[in-house]
N, C-alpha and C positions, 0 to 999 in steps of 0.2 A: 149738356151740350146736345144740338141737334146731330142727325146723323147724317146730312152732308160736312158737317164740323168733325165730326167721329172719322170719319171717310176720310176727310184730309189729312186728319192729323194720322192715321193709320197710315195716310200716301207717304207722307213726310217719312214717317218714322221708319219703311218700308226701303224708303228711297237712301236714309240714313244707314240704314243697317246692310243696304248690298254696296251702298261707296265703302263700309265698312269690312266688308268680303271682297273686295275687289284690291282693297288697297292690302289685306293680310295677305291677297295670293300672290299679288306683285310681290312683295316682301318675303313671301317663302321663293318664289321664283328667283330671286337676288340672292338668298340664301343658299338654295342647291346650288346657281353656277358656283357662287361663292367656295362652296365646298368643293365642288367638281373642279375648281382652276387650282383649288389647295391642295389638292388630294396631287395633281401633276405636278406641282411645282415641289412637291415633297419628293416624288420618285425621279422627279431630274435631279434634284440633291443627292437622291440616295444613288444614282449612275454617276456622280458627279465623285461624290466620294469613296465611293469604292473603284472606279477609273485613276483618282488619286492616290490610293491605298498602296497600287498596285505599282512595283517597282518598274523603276524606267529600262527602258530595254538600251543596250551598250551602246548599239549604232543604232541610232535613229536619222533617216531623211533630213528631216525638220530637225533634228538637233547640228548635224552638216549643214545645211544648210544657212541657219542662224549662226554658227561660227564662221564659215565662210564671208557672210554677211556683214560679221561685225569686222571683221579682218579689214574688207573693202573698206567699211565705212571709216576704221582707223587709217588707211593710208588716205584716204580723201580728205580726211583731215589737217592730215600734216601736211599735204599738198596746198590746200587751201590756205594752211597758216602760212605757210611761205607763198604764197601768188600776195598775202594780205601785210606782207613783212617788203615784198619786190614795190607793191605798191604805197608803202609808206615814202619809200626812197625814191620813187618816181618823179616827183616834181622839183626836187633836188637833184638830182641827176640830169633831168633835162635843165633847168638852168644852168646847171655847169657849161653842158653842151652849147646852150645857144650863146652864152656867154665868149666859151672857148671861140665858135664859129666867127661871131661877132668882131671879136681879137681879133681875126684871122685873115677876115676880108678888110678890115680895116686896118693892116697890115701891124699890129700891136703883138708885141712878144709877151707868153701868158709867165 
């Protein structure tokens, strides 16, 4: 080989070997966050679980609170199922009625 041929191929293999250093730093770069977001998401487990450990206290706010809550939400219930129990009988009821009325002014005894 001549040495503008020597020269290139040196460029080449130069130019080979730094995308080759370029692309391992990314990939250690990705690997520390990597570590670094593991390493967090380990010690919010570890807060996670020993917050859990730890017995619940007798009166809590948010435990009042979410009984309270559900309380509501059971009478809203039964409330609902009877407005949904009034409205089944709704269209029957008013037929009776216009019906009755109808009788009424059309002087018919019901």
């Amino acid at each position: 080989m001549s040495g503008a041929a020597d020269d290139q191929a040196g460029s080449k293999i130069d130019d080979k070997i730094e995308a080759l250093r370029l692309s391992v730093d990314r990939l250690a770069q990705g690997l520390t966050l990597m570590l670094e977001a593991q390493a967090a998401q380990g010690e919010m487990l570890r807060q996670l679980l020993q917050a859990a450990s730890q017995p619940a206290p007798a009166e809590s706010p948010v435990a009042q609170a979410l009984t309270k809550l559900s309380a509501t939400i059971g009478a809203q219930t039964l409330l609902l199922q009877a407005v949904g129990r009034d409205l089944e009988r709704l269209p029957a009821e008013v037929g009776r009625e216009v019906a009755g009325g109808l009788r009424a002014v059309l002087g018919e005894v019901p």
